[in-house]
RONU-53119 format. One line per 8 residues: number of its first residue (from 1); for each residue x, y, z of C-alpha. Coordinates in pm, 1 decimal. Example, Ala and Ser with C-alpha at 12.3 -4.5 7.8 and 13.67 -1.06 7.14 Angstrom:
% residues 2
1> 1230.0,-450.0,780.0  1367.0,-106.0,714.0
% end
This chain:
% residues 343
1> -9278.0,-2874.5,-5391.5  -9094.5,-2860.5,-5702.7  -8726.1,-3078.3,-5698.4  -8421.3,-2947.5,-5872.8  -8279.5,-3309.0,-6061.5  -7876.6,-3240.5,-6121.0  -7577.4,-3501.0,-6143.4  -7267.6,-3395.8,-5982.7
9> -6925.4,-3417.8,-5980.2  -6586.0,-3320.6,-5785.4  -6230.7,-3238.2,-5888.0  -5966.5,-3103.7,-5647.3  -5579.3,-3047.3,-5584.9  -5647.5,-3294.1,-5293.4  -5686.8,-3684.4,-5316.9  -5813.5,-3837.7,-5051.0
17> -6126.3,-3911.9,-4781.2  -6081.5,-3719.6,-4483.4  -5914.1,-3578.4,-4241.2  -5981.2,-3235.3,-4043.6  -5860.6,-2973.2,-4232.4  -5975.3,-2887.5,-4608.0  -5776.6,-2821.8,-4922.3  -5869.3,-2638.4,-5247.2
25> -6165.3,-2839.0,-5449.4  -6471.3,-2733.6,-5641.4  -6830.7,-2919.2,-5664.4  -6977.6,-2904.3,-5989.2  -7346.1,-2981.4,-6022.0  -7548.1,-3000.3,-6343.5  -7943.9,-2936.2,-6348.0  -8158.5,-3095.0,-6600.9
33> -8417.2,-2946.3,-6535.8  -8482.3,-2591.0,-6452.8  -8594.1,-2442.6,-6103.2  -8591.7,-2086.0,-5889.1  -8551.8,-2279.7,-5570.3  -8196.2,-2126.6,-5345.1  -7930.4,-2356.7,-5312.2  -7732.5,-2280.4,-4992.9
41> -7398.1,-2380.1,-4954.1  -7193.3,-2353.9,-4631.0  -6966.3,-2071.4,-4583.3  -6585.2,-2088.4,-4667.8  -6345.0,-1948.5,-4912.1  -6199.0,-2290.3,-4988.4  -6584.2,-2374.4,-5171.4  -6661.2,-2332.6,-5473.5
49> -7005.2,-2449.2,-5657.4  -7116.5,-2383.4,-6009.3  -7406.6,-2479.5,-6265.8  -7365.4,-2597.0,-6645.8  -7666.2,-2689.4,-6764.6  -7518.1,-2818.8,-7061.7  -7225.5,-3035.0,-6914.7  -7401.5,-3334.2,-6727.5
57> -7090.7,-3516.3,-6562.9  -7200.4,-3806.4,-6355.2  -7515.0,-3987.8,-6246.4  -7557.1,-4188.0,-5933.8  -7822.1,-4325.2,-5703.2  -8045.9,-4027.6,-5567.6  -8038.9,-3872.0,-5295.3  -8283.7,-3585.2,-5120.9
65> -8005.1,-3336.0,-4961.4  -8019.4,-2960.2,-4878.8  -7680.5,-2906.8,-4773.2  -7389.6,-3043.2,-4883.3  -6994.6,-2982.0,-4718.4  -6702.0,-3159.9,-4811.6  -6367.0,-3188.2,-4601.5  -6091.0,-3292.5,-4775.6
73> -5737.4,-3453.3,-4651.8  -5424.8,-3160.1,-4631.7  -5231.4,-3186.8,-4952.8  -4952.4,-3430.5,-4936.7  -4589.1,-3335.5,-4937.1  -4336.5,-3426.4,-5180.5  -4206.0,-3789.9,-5214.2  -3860.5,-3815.9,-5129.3
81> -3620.0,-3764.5,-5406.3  -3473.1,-4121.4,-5370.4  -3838.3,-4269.6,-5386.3  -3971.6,-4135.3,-5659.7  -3925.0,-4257.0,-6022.6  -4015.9,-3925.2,-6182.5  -3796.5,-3629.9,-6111.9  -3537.9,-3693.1,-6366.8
89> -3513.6,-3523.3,-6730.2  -3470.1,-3800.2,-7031.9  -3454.2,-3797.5,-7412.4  -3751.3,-3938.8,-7533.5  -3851.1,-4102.3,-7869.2  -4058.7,-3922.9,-8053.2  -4365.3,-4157.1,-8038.2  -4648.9,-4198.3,-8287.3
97> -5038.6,-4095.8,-8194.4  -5218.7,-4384.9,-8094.1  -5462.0,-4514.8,-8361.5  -5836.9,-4527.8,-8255.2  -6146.2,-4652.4,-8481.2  -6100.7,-4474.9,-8710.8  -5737.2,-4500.8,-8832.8  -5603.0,-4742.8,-9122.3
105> -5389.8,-5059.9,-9043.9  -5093.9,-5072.1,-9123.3  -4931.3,-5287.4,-9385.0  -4995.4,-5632.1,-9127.4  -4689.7,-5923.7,-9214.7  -4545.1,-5736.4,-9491.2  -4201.0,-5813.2,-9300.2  -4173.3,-5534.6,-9059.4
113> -4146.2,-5630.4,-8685.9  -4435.7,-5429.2,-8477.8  -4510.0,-5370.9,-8112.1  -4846.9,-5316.9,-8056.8  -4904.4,-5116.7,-7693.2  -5077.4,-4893.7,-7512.3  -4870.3,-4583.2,-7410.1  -5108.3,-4610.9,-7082.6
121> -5087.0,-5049.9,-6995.2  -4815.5,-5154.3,-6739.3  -4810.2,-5465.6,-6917.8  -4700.6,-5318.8,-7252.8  -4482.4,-5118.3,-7099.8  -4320.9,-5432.4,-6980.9  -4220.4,-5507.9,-7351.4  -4153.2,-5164.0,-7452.0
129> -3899.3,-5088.9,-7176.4  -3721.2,-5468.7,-7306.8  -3716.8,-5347.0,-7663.4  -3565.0,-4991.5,-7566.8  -3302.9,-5219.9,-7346.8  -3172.8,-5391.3,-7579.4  -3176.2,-5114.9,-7845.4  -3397.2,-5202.1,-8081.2
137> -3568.6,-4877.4,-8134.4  -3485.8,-4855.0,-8550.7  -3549.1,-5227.0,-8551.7  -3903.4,-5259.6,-8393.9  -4195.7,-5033.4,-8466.8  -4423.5,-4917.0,-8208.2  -4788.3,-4903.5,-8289.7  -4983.0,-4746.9,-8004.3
145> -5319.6,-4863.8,-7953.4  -5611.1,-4645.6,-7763.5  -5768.3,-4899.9,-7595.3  -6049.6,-4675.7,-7500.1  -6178.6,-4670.9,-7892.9  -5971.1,-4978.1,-8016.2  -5964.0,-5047.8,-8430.7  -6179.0,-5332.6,-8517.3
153> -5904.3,-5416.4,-8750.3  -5664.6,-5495.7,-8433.0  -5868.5,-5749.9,-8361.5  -5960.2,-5905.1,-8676.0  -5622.0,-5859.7,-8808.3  -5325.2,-5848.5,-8574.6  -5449.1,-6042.4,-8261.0  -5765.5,-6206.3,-8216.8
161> -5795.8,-6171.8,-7786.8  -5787.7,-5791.4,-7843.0  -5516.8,-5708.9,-7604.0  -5220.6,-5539.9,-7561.2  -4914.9,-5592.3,-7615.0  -4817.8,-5808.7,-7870.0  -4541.2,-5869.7,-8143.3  -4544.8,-5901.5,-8508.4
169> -4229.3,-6125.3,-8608.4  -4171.1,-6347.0,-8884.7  -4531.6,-6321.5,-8976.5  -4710.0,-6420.5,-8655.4  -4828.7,-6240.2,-8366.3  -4745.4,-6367.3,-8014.5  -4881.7,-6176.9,-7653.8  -4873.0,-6172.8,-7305.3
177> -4623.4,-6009.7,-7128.3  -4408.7,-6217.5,-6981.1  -4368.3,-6435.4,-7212.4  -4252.1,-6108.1,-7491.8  -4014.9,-5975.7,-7242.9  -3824.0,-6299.7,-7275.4  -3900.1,-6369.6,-7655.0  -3725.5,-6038.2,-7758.3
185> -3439.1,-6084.2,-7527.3  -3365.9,-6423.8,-7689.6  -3432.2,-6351.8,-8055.5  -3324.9,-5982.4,-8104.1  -2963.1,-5886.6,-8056.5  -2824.5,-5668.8,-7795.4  -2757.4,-5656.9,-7437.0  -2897.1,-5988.4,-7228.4
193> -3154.6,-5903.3,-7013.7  -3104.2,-6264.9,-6799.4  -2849.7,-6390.0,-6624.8  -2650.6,-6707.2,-6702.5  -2555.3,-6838.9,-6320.7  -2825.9,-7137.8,-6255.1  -2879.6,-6969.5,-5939.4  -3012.1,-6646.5,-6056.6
201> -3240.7,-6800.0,-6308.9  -3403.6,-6993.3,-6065.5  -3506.7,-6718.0,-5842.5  -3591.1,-6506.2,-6185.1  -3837.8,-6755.5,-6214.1  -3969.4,-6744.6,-5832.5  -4013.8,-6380.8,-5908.4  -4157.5,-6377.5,-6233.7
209> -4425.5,-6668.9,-6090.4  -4509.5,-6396.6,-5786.2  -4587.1,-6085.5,-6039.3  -4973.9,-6164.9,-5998.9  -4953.6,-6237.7,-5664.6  -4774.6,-5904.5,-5594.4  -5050.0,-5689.0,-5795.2  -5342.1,-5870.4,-5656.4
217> -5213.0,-5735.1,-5274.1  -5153.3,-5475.0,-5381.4  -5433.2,-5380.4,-5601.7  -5706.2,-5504.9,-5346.7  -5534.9,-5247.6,-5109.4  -5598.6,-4963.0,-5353.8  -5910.3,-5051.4,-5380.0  -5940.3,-5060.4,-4960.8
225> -6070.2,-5405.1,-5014.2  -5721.6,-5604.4,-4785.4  -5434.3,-5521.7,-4619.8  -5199.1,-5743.0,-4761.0  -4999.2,-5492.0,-4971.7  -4768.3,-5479.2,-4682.3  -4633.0,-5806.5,-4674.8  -4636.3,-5776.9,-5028.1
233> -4358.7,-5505.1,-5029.0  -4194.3,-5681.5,-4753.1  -4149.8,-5986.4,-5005.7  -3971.6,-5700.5,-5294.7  -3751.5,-5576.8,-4999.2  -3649.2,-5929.7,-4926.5  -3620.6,-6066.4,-5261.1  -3369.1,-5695.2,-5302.2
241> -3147.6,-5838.7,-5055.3  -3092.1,-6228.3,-5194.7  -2773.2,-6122.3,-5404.3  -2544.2,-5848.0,-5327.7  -2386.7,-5766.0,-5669.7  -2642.3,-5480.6,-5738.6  -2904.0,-5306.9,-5663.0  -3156.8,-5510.0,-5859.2
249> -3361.3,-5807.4,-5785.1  -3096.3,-6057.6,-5910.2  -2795.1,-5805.1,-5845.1  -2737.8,-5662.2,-6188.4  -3091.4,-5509.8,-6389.0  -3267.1,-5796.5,-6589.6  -3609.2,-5889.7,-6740.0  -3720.3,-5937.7,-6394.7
257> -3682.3,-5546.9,-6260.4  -3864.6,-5479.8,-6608.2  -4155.8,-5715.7,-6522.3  -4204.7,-5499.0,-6169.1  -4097.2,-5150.0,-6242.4  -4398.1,-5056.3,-6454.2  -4657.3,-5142.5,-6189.3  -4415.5,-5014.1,-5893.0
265> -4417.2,-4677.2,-6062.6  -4791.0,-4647.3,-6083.1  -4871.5,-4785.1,-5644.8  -4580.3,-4571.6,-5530.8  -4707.0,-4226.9,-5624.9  -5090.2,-4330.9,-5595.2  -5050.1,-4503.5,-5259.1  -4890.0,-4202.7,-5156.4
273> -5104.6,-3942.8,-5280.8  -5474.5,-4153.0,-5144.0  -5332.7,-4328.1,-4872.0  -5038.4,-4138.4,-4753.7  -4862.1,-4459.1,-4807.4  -4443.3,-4432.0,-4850.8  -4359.6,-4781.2,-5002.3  -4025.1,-4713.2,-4941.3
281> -4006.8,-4620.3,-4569.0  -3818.8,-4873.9,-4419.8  -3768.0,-5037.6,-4721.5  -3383.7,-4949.1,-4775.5  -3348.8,-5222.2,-5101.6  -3672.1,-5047.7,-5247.1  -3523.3,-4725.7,-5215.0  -3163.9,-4779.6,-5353.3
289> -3402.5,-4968.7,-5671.4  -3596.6,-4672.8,-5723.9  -3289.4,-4463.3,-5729.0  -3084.1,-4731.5,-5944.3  -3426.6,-4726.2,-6201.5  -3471.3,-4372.2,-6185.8  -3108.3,-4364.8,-6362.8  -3222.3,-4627.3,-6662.2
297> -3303.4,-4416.2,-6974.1  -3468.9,-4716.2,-7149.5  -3737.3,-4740.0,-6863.2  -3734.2,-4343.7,-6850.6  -3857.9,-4359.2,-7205.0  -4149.1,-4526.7,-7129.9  -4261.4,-4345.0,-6852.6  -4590.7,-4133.9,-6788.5
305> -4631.4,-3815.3,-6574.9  -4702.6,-3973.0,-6262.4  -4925.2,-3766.1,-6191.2  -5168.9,-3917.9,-6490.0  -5099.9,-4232.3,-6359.7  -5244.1,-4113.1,-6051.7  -5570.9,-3962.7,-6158.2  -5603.9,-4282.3,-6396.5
313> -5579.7,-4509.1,-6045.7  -5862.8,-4288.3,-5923.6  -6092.8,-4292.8,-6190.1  -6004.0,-4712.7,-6190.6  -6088.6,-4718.7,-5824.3  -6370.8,-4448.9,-5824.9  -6192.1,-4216.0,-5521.7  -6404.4,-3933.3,-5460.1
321> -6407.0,-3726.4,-5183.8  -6647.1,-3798.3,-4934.6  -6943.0,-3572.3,-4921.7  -7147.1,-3573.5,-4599.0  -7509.6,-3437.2,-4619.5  -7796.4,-3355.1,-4403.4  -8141.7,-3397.4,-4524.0  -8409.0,-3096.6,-4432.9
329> -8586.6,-3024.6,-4776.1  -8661.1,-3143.6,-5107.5  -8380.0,-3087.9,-5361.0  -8244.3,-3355.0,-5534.8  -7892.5,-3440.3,-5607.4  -7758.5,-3751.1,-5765.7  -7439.8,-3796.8,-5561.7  -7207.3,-4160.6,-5565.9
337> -7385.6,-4355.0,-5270.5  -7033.8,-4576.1,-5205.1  -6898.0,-4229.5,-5072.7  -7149.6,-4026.8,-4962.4  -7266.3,-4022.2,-4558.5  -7630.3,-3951.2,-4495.1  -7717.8,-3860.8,-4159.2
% end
């Protein structure tokens, strides 16, 4: 009996594995090689299937199915207005293309202060959102990197570990993020980003020190993989409530709400949309910080549709719908195995 070989993939309004009722989504499956057999898909007006012989998408472990139904979750609602970080309008900067392989470098130490980022990285955003603080925007140049097709010359020119960001000043180039955010708040005029009162700086530190503990949590809950994102939050909603000048972590905004609000604005929508997860319910501090942020025009400038961020979190964490499957013939579809029931 002759086997129809195809890779498959799904897109959809919806985002998450399952619940009972389904939402609009289509299946997309790509034959390479040709056959007459009948393909019979289950009956609903919410399915859609079609074949592009030409467009293979993905390719994962075989599987022998003759019927294939997805159920997807309802579509969420909207986040509340004082959660989310994205509803405002802003002036933006106009911002350069990102250079790729195949652009020229520019004119490296000839005196000109450079930020090398990625318009996509939380961490360069980090720096970004510091230099747009402290109005430096005619001072230091952004150069946008696409990581995804990175110059060779970044590496072999600018900074030899190949990340992003970094800083071209005074003829060297210095990196990580932490350690920028601070650098251009000390040796660039403008506003200070960090408090003088010994107390403050001491728990700017505490905070700064619990940046990768925070993302880990909450990361390895994205990824379904712990449940400690909780008690994560609870330690922001805490660390909110230590000084009662403000809204921010040490009352008024510093380098420390810049070193969280770039990776706080990608888990709030994304937890939300997969895992119908409200980081801010019953989380008053969090809330009045989102709304206080949402208000900062340097951050704003920085800032990504959220919903990009949110498709970028899926593709980094591979969430698919799940597709259950019966087997009672011989057609072959390469389907992802992680997410995929066989019964």
């Amino acid at each position: 009996m002759a086997t129809l070989k195809v890779s498959c993939s799904v897109t959809g309004t919806g985002s998450s594995p399952l619940t009972s009722s389904l939402s609009d989504f289509s299946l997309t499956f790509s034959p390479s090689l040709s056959s007459k057999r009948t393909i019979r898909f289950p009956l609903t007006n919410r399915f859609s299937h079609s074949f592009e012989p030409q467009k293979p998408n993905f390719c994962f472990q075989n599987h022998t199915f003759s019927r294939v139904i997805l159920i997807k979750k309802p579509r969420a609602t909207r986040l509340s207005a004082a959660a989310t970080m994205a509803s405002n309008k802003m002036v933006q900067e106009v911002l350069p293309p990102a250079l790729d392989s195949t652009s020229e470098p520019p004119p490296v130490f000839d005196g000109t202060t450079r930020l090398y980022i990625s318009y996509l990285c939380p961490y360069a955003q980090r720096v970004w959102i510091s230099r747009n603080c402290k109005g430096l925007q005619d001072k230091v140049e952004l150069v946008p990197i696409d990581l995804q097709n990175r110059p060779d010359w970044y590496k072999e020119k600018v900074y030899p570990p190949n990340k992003v960001p970094s800083l071209e000043h005074n003829n060297e180039v210095k990196g990580e993020s932490l350690d920028l955010i601070k650098y251009i708040d000390s040796h660039f005029e403008g506003p200070s980003l960090f408090p003088d009162e010994p107390a403050k700086k001491e728990f700017a530190e505490e905070l700064f020190s619990y940046t990768d503990s925070f993302n880990k949590a909450v990361i390895s809950f994205c990824k379904g993989e712990g449940n400690e994102a909780g008690a994560a939050l609870d330690y922001i909603e805490t660390a909110l409530s230590k000084f009662d000048d403000g809204p921010f972590f040490l009352g008024q905004f510093s380098l420390v709400d810049i070193a969280y609000a770039p990776f706080i604005e990608r888990y709030h929508p994304y937890l939300f949309d997969v895992k119908k997860y409200d980081i801010t319910a019953g989380r008053p501090k969090l809330t009045a910080w989102f709304e206080e942020m949402n208000k900062n025009e340097a951050f704003n400038e920085t800032r990504r549709d959220p919903q990009e961020l949110v498709e970028i979190y899926k593709k980094r964490f591979a969430v698919l719908p799940i597709i259950y499957c019966h087997i009672v013939s011989n057609i072959n579809f390469e389907l992802p195995e992680i997410v995929a029931d066989v019964s």
